[in-house]
C-alpha positions, 0 to 999 in steps of 0.5 A, spaced: 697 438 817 697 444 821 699 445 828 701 451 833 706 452 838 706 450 846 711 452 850 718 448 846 714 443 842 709 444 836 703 440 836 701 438 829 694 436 829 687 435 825 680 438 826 675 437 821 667 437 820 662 440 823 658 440 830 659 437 838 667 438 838 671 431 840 678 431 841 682 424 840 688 423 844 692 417 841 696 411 845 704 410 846 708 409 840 703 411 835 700 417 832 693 421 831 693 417 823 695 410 826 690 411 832 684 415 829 685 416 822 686 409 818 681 405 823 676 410 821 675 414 827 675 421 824 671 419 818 666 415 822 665 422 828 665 426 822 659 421 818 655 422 825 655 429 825 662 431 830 667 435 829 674 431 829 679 434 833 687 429 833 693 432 835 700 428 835 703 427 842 709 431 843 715 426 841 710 423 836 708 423 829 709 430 826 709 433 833 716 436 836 720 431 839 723 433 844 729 428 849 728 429 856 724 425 859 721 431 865 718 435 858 713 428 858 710 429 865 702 426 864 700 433 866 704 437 861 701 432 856 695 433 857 697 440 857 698 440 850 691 437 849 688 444 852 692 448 848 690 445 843 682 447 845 685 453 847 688 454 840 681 452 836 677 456 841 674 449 844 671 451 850 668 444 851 669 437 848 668 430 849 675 428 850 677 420 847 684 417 849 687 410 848 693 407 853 697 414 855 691 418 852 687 415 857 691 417 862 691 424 859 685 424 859 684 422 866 689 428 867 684 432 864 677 430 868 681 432 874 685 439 872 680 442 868 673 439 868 669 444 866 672 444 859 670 436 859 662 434 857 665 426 857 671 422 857 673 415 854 679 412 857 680 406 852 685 401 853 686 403 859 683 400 866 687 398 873 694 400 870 692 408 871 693 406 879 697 400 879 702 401 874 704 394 870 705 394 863 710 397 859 716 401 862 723 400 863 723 394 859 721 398 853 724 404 853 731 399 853 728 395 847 727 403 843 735 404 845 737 397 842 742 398 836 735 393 833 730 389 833 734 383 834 738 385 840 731 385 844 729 379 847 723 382 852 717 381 848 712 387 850 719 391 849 719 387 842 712 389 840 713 396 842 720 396 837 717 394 832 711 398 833 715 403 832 719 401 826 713 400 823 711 408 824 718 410 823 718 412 830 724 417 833 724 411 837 729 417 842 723 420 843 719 415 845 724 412 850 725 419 853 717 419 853 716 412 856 720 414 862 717 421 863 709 419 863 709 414 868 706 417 873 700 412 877 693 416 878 691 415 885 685 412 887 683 417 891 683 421 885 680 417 881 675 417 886 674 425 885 673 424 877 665 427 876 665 427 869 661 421 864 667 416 864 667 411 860 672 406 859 673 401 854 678 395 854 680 389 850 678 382 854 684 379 852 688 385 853 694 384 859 697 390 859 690 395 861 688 392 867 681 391 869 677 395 866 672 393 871 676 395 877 677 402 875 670 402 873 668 401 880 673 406 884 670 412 878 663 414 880 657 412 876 663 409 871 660 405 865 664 399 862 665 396 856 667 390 854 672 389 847 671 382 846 677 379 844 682 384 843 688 384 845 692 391 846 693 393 840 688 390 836 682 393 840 682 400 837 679 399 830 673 394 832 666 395 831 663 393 838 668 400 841 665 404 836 658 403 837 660 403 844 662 410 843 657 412 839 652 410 844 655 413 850 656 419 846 648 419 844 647 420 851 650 426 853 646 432 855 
């Protein structure tokens, strides 16, 4: 593992391969091996001759955890992805979120431009304007004594998610409250990257992909058939649906 210092945090991150560098941001609750590593993405990028850069999100994996929740801001999140190209002396790179990556991303199409040659915001759609989805709900689930104590389903699934990580679930309560933050539709509208947005067609917590789709100029939308949430990350028809639209950057 390496990492790098930012600020009061240590971001552990990857980078390996060789080629047109793209920067993956993982979603919520998980990390860079859960999101990009174990379902293939890394290996498959690096196959399609890219250099693979994953780091851990502050509060996450191997990363810094810190407890208050003004130090998980989207815009210091996404601070982090720049310092880590800052870092690695990327000038540019195509920039792939997913959930809460995506929002960061958004982030990063808005502040910094000029270093994104593309951006991917997967399972997220509406809810980066209009909210929805986990929240309070689930930063109460990850301060329960256990699972048992969590009746709230999408708060159960999200404890359980970060059992199964073996999460510091203080973290993540402190991060859920401090990254919920809406993007507003007017700023949306001034995205003027290469947007593609890939969302699960049986996801209810993303939003409509196509709504978002249709307010980010010259958007494109892909459709993840019958995937949920959580299980769209891995699947075939993302990958090839990424593969294509990174073939097509100048």
């Amino acid at each position: 593992m390496s990492s790098f210092q930012n600020g009061p945090v240590e971001i552990a991150y990857i980078d390996e391969g060789e080629g047109e560098p793209i920067v993956l941001v993982h979603g919520f609750a998980s990390t860079k091996n859960v999101n990009w590593v174990y379902p293939t993405w890394v290996s498959e990028l690096k196959r399609g001759g890219r250099r693979v850069v994953a780091l851990d999100n502050r509060g996450h994996g191997e990363s810094g955890k810190l407890y208050d929740p003004a130090q998980y801001t989207i815009p210091i999140m996404a601070g982090d992805v720049v310092a880590l190209m800052d870092h690695l002396d990327i000038a540019r790179a195509d920039v792939m979120g997913y959930s809460l990556g995506s929002r960061m991303t958004a982030q990063l199409a808005l502040s910094v431009p000029e270093r994104l040659r593309s951006a991917i915001f997967g399972g997220i759609g509406m809810a980066m304007i209009e909210g929805g989805g986990p929240g309070e709900n689930v930063a109460e689930a990850l301060e329960a004594p256990s699972l048992d104590e969590v009746a709230d389903p999408v708060g159960r699934t999200f404890r359980a998610f970060a059992d199964q990580t073996r999460s510091d679930r203080l973290a993540l309560a402190a991060c859920m409250r401090g990254s919920r933050g809406l993007l507003c539709r007017n700023d949306a509208a001034r995205i003027s990257v290469p947007v593609l947005i890939a969302v699960g067609t049986s996801d209810d917590i993303a939003g409509s992909a196509r709504e978002l789709g249709e307010i980010i100029p010259d958007a494109e939308v892909l459709d993840i058939p019958n995937r949920d949430h959580m299980r769209a990350v891995g699947d075939k028809v993302y990958k090839a649906g990424v593969a294509d639209f990174l073939s097509r950057r100048p």
